[in-house]
N, C-alpha and C positions, 0 to 999 in steps of 0.2 A: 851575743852579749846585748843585754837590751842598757837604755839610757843610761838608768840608775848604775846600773854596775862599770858601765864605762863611764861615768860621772866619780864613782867609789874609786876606780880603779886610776884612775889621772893623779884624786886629791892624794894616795895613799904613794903615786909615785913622787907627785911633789914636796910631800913631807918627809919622805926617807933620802931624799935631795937636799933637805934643810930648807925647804921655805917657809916663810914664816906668813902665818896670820888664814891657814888654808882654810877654805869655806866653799860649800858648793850651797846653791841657790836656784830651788825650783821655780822656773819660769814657766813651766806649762799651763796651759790655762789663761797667762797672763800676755804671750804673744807666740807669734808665728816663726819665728828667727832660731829656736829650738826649744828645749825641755829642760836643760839644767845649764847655768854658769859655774864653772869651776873656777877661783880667784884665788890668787896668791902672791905673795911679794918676795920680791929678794932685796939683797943690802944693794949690789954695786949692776951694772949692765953686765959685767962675765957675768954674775950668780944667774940673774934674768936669762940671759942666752944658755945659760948652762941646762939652766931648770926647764927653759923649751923645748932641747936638744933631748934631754933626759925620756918627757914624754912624747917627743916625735919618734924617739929610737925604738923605745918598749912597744909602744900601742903598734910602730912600720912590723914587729918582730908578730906581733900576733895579726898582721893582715889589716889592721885599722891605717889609714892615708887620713889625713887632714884635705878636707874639701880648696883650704886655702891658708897662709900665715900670712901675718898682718905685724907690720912694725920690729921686725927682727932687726934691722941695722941700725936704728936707735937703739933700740933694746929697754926704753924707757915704759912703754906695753906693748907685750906681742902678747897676739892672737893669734891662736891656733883653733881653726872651725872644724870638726866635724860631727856637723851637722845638725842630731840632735842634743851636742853638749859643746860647749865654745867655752876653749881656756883663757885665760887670762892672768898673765904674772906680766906682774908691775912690779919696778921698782918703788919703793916706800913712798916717797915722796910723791910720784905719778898715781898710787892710788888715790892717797889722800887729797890729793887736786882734782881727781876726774870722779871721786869719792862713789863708785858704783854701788858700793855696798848701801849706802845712803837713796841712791836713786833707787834700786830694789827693795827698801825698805819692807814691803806690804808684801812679798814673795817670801816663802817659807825657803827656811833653811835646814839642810839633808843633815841627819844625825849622822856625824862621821867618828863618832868614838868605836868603831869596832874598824877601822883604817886607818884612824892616825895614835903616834906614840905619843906617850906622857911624856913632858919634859920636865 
């Protein structure tokens, strides 16, 4: 599975999860740390741990391991790294505080309309 598609494949679990505001964000070219951000928010800390849990379970079922999680017992943002694609679900409020999407500005963003549903 290369980047993109485990990049396609996280956003498309997070959305059929119900998180809101999914965006993935190629960083390639722009650093070393990997090739895409996957970002997304939930309402409450369960939804956050839910929505972690969701793609920790799916991506363990096809053999993909997370290099490492970050911030699951707050659950205010965790990170899940692997490797070349690092998730990230925030709660609302902790996006808009640590406003990533704003700091990656000038990074192109992954067409994900053939992954996520209309609402």
């Amino acid at each position: 599975m290369t980047a993109l598609e485990l990049a396609k494949k996280v956003a498309a679990l997070l959305d059929a999860k119900k998180a809101k505001d999914v965006e993935a964000i190629d960083i390639n070219g722009l650093t070393t740390i990997g090739d895409y951000f996957v970002v997304a928010s939930g309402s409450s800390t369960s939804q956050t741990k839910a929505l972690a849990d969701e793609v920790e379970e799916k991506l363990s079922q096809l053999g993909v391991e997370p290099k490492r999680v970050e911030g699951y017992n707050s659950a205010a943002w965790i990170l899940l790294d692997y490797s070349d694609v690092i998730v990230h679900v925030f709660l609302e409020e902790a996006r808009e505080f640590y406003s990533l999407d704003r700091l990656w500005a000038d990074a192109p963003r992954v067409d994900l309309s053939d992954v996520l549903t209309q609402d």
